[in-house]
Steps between C-alpha positions, in 0.01 A plus 500: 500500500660869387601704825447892432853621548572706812512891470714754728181745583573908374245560809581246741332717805192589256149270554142582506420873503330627822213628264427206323508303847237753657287512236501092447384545914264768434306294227517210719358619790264717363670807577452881409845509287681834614797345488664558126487792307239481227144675455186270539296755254542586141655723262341795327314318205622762306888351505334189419321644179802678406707132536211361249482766253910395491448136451206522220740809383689265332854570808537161568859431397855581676506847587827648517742365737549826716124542477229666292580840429125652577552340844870607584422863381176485711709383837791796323229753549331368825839555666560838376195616591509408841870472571608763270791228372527497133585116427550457106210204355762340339801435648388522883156363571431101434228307617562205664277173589404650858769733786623148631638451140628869495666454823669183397602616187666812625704286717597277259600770279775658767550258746859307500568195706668614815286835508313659764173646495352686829117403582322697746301225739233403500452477123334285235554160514670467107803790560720222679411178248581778170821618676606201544412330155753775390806362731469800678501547881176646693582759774200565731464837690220531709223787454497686882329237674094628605488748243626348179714828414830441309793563728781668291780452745440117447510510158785679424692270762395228309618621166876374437677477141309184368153687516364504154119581609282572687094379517263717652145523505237761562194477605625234721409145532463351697496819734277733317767800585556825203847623431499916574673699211729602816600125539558466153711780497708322744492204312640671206759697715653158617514348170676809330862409374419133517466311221159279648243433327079530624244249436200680630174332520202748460246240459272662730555815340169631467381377848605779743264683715407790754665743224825397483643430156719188366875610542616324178840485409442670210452847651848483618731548211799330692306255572317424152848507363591195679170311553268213317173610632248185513114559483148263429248544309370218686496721810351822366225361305390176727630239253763349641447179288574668169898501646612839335674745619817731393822613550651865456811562516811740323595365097834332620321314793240373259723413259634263730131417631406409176818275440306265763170556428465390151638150624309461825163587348548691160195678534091572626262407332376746260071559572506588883819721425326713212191425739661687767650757290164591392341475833776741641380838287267577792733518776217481755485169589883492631458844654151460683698156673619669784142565635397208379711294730523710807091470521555103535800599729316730741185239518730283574669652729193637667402092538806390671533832764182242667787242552762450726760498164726833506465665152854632357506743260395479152612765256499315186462161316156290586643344861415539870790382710321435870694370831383277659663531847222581671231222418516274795368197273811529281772565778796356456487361165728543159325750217505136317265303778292822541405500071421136495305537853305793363437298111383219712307675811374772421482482130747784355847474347744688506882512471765453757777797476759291561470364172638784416812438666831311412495288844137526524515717835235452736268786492179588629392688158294354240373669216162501322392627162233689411457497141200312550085613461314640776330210576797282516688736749114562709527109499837466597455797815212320615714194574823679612216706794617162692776644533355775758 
């Protein structure tokens, strides 16, 4: 009988995402799934009908590889118009299949064996796994612990000659925290007469609330000089099965992007991109998202103050980080024992934070999402008031 031959693992510490596991335990048990990050309502019909007019349009064949041009000067003109960054359509926007594959690709485009890239901790679960495909080496900085700010001291400590990059990512998740222009300021202060590179992931771009705009790289000339900024169409307009997003970034950056992108994927396919690029003439759908989303965050906010669950802030993304510290049902236990106790007893999931940490510190934070209906998150509050 043939024996499969025995493979050295790329990802040897890699298995079963945290997401996939809660949700697999939120279906099983019936649960109200706040745990991963997708919306449980629909898209505007009218992206759909603008997807179908593309398909029976006869744009059903390979589009070019660094993306349609309708779409790439749409996302050149979204930026400049709220960024006031002038990215050229051709040789520094591509769209890519989804941010994950923008963030990977971006690596994989600078990233040497033997370099380091800085993460700021807690942060999404596929930095570490893409650094490492790379041969690079991850170096983890905390975020000040409580408030999720970035602490500058640590990071420049942490810099040494191997840094090639830097990943950073705002609005926050798991933590729901907004960069200030001031903070980016220092950011770009730090970095000035270095040669490192910026991966910033702004896939919650358009999710910021209370007034406060998205500090994107791109306002900050020294910074948009040296960064790949990541975003999602998936995010913005509630389609995150459609996988397409985009990368921005200078011409000799891209250049290099789209050395590795044409092998990794080639291209996205063509009707949702000239879907999207037709959808995106009225800018209101991206703009109104802000209010949107902080109406589902205040009623859900306004839901949990009736529990014994301490709400952190939440200036951006579609997360609510609570501690649990003070719910004398749940003393003592991991952020890990807490979600599956909550899936399986009182009927909501959610996600442990410190998933979102290299040695999977014990915390007492877990973090919900919001991006759900009304009903679902009236559904889910009436089962957290146990909580009380």
């Amino acid at each position: 009988m043939s024996k499969t031959p025995t493979i050295q693992s790329r990802l040897p510490r890699v298995g079963t995402t945290i997401f996939t596991t809660m949700s697999a335990l939120a279906q099983q048990h019936g649960a109200v799934n706040l745990g991963q990050g997708f919306p449980d309502f629909d898209c505007d019909p009218a992206l759909l009908d603008a997807v179908n007019a593309a398909m029976h349009g006869g744009h059903n064949q390979y589009p070019p590889m660094a993306g349609t041009a309708a779409l790439r000067e749409a996302i050149t003109a979204k930026i400049s118009a709220i960024y006031d960054h002038a990215y050229d359509p051709g040789s520094e926007i591509t769209v890519t299949a989804g941010a994950t594959q923008g963030i990977l690709t971006a690596l994989l485009a600078i990233v040497h064996p033997g370099d380091e890239v800085i993460v700021l901790e807690p942060c999404y679960d596929s930095y570490e796994p893409n650094i490492e495909l790379c041969g690079g080496v991850t170096v983890r900085v905390p975020l000040t612990p409580g408030s999720f700010r970035p602490d500058f001291a640590r990071i420049g400590a942490a810099i040494t000659p191997k840094t090639r990059a830097i990943v950073i990512n705002t609005p926050h998740n798991p933590s729901a925290t907004v960069w200030t222009a001031d903070e980016m300021r220092q950011f770009a202060a730090l970095l000035d007469g270095t040669d490192i590179l910026v991966v910033s992931d702004e896939v919650y771009e358009h999710m910021v609330f209370d007034g406060v705009p998205h500090q994107s790289v791109a306002r900050f000339p020294d910074l948009a000089a040296r960064s790949f900024i990541v975003s999602s169409f998936g995010k913005t307009y509630h389609v995150t099965g459609w996988k397409v997003g985009y990368v921005a970034a200078p011409a000799p950056l891209m250049a290099e992007f789209r050395k590795v992108h044409q092998f990794n994927v080639f291209t996205v396919n063509t009707p949702m991109q000239l879907g999207l690029a037709a959808y995106m003439k009225d800018p209101r759908p991206y703009l109104d998202l802000p209010a949107f989303y902080q109406r589902k965050r205040d009623l859900f906010r306004a839901g949990l103050a009736g529990t014994r669950l301490r709400l952190l802030a939440s200036e951006g993304s579609y997360f609510q980080c609570v501690d649990y510290a003070d719910v004398p049902a749940l003393a003592g236990m991991g952020d890990g024992a807490v979600c599956e106790w909550l899936t399986r007893e009182i009927g909501v999931a959610a996600i442990p934070l410190s998933a979102f940490y290299a040695d999977g510190s014990a915390q007492t934070v877990i973090r919900f999402c919001f991006a759900k209906r009304d009903e679902t998150l009236q559904g889910a509050l009436e089962r957290l008031k146990k909580l009380a």
